[in-house]
C-alpha positions as CSV (number, residue, x, y, z in Angstrom):
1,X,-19.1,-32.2,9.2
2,X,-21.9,-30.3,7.0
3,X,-24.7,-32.6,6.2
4,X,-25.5,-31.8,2.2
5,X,-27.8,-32.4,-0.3
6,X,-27.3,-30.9,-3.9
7,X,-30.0,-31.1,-6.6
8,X,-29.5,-29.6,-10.2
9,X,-28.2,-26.1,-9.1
10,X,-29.5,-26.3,-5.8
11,X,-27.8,-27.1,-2.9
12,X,-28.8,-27.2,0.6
13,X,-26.3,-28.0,4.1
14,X,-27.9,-29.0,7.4
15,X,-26.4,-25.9,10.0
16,X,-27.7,-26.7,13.4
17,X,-30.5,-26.7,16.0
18,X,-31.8,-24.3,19.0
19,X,-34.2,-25.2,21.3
20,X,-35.8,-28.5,23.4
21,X,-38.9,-29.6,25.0
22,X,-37.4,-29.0,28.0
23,X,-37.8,-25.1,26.6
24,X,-40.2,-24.8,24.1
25,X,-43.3,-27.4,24.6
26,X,-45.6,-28.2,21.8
27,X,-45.0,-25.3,19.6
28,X,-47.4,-24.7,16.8
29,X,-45.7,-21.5,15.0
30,X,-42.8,-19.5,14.5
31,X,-42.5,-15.4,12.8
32,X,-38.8,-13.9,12.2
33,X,-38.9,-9.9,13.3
34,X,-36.8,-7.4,11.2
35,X,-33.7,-8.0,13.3
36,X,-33.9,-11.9,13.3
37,X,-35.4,-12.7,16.3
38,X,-37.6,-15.3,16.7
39,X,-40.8,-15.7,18.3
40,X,-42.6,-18.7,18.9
41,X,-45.9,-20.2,20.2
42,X,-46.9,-23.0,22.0
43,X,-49.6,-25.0,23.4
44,X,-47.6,-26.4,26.4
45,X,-49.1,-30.2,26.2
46,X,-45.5,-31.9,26.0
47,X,-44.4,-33.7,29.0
48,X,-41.3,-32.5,29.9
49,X,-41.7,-28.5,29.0
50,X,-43.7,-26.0,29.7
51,X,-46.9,-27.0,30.9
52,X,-49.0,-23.7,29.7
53,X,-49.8,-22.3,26.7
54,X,-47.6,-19.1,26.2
55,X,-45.6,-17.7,23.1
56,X,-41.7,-16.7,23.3
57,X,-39.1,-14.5,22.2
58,X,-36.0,-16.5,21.2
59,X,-32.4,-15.5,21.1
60,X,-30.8,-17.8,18.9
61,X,-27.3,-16.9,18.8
62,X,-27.1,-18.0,22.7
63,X,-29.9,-20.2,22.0
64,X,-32.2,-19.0,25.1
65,X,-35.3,-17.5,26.1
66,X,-35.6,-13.7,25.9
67,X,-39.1,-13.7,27.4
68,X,-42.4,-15.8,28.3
69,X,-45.9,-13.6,27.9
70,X,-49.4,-15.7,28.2
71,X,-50.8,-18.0,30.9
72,X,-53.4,-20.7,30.7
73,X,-56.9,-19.5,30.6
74,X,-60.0,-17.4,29.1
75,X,-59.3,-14.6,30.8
76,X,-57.8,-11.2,29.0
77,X,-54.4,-11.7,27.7
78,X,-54.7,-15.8,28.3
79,X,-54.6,-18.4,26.3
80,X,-56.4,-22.3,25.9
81,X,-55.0,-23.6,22.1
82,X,-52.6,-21.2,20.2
83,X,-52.2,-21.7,17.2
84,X,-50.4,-19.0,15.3
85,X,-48.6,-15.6,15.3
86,X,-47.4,-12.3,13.6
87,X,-46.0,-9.4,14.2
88,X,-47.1,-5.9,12.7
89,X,-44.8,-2.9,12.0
90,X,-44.6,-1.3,15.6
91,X,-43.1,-5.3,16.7
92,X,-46.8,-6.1,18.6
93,X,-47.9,-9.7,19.0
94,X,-50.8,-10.7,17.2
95,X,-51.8,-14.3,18.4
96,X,-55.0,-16.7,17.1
97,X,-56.4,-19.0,19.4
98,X,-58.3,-21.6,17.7
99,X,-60.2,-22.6,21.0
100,X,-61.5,-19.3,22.3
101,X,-62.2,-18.3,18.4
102,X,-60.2,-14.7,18.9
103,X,-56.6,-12.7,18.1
104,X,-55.0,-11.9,21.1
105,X,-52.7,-8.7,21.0
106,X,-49.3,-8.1,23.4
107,X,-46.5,-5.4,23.0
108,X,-43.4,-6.5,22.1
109,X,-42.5,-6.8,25.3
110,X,-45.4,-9.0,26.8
111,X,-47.6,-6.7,27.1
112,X,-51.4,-7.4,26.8
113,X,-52.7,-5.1,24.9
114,X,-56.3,-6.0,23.5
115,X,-57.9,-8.6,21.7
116,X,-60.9,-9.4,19.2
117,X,-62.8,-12.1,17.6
118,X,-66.6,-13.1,17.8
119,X,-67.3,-17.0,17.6
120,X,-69.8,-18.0,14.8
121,X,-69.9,-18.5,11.3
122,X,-71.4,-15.3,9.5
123,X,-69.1,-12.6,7.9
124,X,-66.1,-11.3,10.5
125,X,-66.7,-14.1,13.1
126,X,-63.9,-17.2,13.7
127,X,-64.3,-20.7,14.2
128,X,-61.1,-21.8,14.7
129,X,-58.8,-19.2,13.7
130,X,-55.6,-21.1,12.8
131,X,-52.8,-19.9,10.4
132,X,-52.5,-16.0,10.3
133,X,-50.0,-13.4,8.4
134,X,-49.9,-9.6,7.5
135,X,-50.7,-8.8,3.8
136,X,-48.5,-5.4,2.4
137,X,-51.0,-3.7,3.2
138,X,-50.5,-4.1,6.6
139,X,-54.2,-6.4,7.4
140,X,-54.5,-9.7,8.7
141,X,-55.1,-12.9,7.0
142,X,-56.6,-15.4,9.0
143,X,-57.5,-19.3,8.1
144,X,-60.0,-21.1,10.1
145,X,-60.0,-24.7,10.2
146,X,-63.6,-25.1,11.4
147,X,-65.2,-22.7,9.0
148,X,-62.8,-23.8,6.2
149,X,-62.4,-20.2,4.5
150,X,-59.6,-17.8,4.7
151,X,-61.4,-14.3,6.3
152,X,-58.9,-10.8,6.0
153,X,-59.4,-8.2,8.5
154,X,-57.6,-4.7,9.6
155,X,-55.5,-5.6,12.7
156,X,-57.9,-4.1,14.6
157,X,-60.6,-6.5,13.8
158,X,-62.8,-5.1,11.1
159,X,-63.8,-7.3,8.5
160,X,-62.6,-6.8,4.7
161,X,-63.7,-9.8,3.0
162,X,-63.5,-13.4,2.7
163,X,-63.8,-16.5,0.7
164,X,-63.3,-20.4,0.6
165,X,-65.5,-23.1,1.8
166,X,-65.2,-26.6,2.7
167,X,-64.5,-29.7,0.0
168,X,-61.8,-31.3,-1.6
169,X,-62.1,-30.5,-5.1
170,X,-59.4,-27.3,-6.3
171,X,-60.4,-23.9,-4.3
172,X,-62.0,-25.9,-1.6
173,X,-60.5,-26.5,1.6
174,X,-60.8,-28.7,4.5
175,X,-59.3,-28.0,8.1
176,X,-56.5,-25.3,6.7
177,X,-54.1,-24.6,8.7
178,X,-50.7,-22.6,8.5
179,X,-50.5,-19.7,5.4
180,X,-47.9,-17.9,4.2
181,X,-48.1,-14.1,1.8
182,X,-46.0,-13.7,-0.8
183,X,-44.5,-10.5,-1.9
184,X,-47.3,-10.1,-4.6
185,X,-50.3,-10.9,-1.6
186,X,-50.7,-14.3,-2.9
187,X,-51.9,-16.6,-0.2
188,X,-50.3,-20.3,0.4
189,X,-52.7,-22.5,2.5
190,X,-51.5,-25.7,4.2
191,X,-54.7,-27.6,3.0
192,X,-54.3,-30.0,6.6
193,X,-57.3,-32.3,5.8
194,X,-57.2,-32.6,2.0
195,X,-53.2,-33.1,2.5
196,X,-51.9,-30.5,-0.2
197,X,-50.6,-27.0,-0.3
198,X,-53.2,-24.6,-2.3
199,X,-52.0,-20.9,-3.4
200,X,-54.7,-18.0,-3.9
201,X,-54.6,-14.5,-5.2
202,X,-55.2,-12.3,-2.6
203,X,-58.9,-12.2,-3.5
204,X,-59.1,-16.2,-3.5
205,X,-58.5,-17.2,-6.9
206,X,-56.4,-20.4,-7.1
207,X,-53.2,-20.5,-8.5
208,X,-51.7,-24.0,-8.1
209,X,-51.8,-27.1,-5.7
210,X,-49.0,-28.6,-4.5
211,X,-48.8,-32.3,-2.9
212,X,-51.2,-34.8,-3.1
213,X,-52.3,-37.2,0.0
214,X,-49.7,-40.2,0.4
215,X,-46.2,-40.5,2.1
216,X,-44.6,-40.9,-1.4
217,X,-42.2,-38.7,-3.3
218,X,-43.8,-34.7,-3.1
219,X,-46.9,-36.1,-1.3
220,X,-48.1,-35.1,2.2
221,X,-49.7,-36.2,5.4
222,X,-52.0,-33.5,6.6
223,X,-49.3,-30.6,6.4
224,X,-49.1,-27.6,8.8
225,X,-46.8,-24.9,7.7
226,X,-45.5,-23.2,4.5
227,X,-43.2,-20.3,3.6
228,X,-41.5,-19.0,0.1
229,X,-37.9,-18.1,-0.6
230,X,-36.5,-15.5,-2.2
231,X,-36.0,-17.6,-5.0
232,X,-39.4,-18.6,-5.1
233,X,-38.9,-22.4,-3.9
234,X,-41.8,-23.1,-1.6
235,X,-41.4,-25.4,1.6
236,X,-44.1,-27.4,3.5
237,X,-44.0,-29.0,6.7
238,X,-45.5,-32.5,6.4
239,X,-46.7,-33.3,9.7
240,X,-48.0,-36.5,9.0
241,X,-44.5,-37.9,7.5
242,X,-42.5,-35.7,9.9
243,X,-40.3,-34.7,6.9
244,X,-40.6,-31.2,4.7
245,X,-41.2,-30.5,1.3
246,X,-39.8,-28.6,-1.1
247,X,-41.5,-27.1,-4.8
248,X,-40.7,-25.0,-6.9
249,X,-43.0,-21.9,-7.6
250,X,-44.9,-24.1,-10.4
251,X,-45.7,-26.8,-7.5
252,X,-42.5,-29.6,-9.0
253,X,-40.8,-31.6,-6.0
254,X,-37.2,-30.4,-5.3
255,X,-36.4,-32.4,-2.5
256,X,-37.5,-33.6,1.3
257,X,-35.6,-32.5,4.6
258,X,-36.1,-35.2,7.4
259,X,-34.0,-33.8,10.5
260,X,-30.1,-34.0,10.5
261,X,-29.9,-32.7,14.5
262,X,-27.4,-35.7,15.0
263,X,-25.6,-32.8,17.7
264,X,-27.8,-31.5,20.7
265,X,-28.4,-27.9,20.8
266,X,-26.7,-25.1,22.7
267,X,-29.5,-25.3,25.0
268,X,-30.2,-29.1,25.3
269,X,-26.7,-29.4,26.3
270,X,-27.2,-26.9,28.9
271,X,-29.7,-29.1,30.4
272,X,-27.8,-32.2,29.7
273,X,-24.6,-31.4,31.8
274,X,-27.7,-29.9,34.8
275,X,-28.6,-33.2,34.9
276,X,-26.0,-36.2,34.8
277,X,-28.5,-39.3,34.8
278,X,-29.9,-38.0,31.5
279,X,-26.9,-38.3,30.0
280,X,-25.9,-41.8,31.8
281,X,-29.5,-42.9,29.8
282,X,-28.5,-41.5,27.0
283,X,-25.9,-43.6,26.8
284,X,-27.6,-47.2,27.1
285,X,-30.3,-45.9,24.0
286,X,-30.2,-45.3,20.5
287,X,-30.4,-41.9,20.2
288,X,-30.8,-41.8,16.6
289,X,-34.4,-41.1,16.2
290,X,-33.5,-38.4,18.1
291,X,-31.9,-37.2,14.7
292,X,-35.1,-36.3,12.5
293,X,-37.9,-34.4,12.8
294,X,-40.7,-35.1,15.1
295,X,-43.7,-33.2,14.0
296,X,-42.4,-30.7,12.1
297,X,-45.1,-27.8,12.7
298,X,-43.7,-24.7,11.1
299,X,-41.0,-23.1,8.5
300,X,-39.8,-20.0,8.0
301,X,-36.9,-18.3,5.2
302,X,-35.0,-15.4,6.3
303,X,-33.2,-12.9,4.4
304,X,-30.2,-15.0,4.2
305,X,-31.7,-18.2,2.8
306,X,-31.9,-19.8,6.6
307,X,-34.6,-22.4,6.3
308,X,-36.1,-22.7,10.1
309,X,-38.0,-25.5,11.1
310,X,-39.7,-25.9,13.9
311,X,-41.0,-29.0,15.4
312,X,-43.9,-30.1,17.8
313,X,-42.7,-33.0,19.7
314,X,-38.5,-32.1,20.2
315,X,-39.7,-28.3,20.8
316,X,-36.7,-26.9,18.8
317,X,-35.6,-25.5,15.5
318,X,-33.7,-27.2,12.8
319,X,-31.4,-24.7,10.8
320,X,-30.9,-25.7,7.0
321,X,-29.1,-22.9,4.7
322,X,-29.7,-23.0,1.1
323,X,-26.1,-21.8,-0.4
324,X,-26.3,-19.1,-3.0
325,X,-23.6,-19.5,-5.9
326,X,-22.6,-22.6,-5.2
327,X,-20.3,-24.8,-7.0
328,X,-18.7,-28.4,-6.5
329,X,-15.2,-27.9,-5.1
330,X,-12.3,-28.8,-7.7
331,X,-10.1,-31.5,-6.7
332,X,-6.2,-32.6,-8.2
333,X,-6.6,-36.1,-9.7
């Protein structure tokens, strides 16, 4: 049975889930490719999953693993604390570590390829290079959460500009983390340690602030991710309260999503019917925190309204689609 929510003329259904800690461990981000694939990255610290840091290629209509790349270290190609990723127009693997203060870059195949980053706090170096996307222009946007400024670079590593600093009063920002670029280059920053979403022109001018610090209706908990719809309605991942929120472009609360994966993924149950005693333990425990997010870390909107989101703790995605043209069905009284 669909799991619905409808508010004024907007309606949203709970779809399904892909993934598990047993397959994706700790994951910190997720980026949708031009044929929807999904690639994730993670930092590997969950028990249970994969103890390395390593990003992944996703198929989701079988829900499994198209590849691993990355293993645990400093060396070229490795990684110690991933935090995000992106993918330019030739399909390569741009990763930030926010530990070893560089981008890492693989084919799309696994590839290493190169990489770049000086730490420090002067003009072009990283201190803990967290969220990161590709403007239109094709150059890379890149918070740090130790330097608390948002820095934009070629993908090759040359620095274009930057601007931000750390506070809490509007502009400032304080341990950002995820970002998301709009169609027009604006820049949405998951504000982590001033608990609020901020949006910037793409020369650092604020727009509007969404949230405020609380668990209360449209406030957040240090939140990670962000992303836009087509429609405009922007979506935050509010770690802290382990729910999302929803705005509208003018920064209004919609609505929250808390988890609705009452059904184990294709690839949890794969796992499940590997290993019987799982499911005899299953059985004697309440299984329904098992329902809502844990973590949530990361969203993402493809072209078809799909609302992904990804959380830390359960290592999978949770599928909401947000129905276009929708009406209440018409019943015979």
């Amino acid at each position: 049975m669909a799991l619905s929510q409808t508010i004024g003329d907007r309606t949203y259904t709970y779809s399904h889930s892909v993934g598990s800690n047993q397959s994706c461990s700790a994951p910190t981000d997720m980026v949708l490719d031009s044929a929807g694939a999904v690639y994730t990255v993670s930092r590997g610290s969950e028990p249970g999953g994969l103890n390395a840091p390593r990003w992944t290629k996703w198929d989701l209509e079988n829900d499994e693993r198209v590849f691993d790349a990355g293993s645990q270290g400093s060396a070229d190609g490795q990684l110690l604390w991933p935090n995000s990723l992106a993918l330019d127009e030739e399909g390569s693997v741009y990763i930030t570590d926010e530990y070893l203060n560089r981008v890492s870059i693989f084919s799309s195949t696994g590839t290493f390829l190169s990489q770049w980053g000086d730490s420090g706090k002067g003009q072009g170096q990283l201190d803990g290079p967290t969220g990161m996307r590709f403007d239109s222009a094709g150059n890379l946007v890149i918070a740090e959460s130790r330097n608390n400024r948002v820095q934009k670079f070629t993908k090759d590593g040359k620095f274009l500009g930057q601007w931000g600093h750390g506070g809490s009063e509007p502009g400032e920002l304080d341990m950002p983390f995820g970002i998301y670029i709009d169609s027009q280059d604006n820049v949405y920053v998951a504000d982590w340690g001033n608990s609020r979403v901020q949006k910037f022109t793409p020369e650092g001018k604020l727009l509007v602030q969404f949230g405020s610090s609380g668990s209360s209706t449209g406030q957040l908990s240090n939140p990670t991710g962000v992303a836009v719809d087509k429609d405009g309605d922007v979506y935050v991942t509010d770690w802290g309260n382990n729910r999302v929120q929803v705005y509208d472009t003018k920064g209004e609360f919609i609505t929250s999503f808390y988890g609705d994966a009452r059904e184990p993924s294709k690839s949890a149950a794969r796992f499940l019917a590997a290993n019987p005693d799982y499911v005899k333990a299953r059985k004697r425990a309440d299984t329904r925190e098992e329902w809502g997010f844990r973590r949530p870390t990361a969203v993402a909107v493809d072209e078809q309204n799909r609302i992904l989101i990804i959380e830390s703790i359960s290592g999978r995605i949770q599928f909401y689609q947000k129905e276009d043209n929708y009406s209440d069905p018409q019943f015979n009284l």
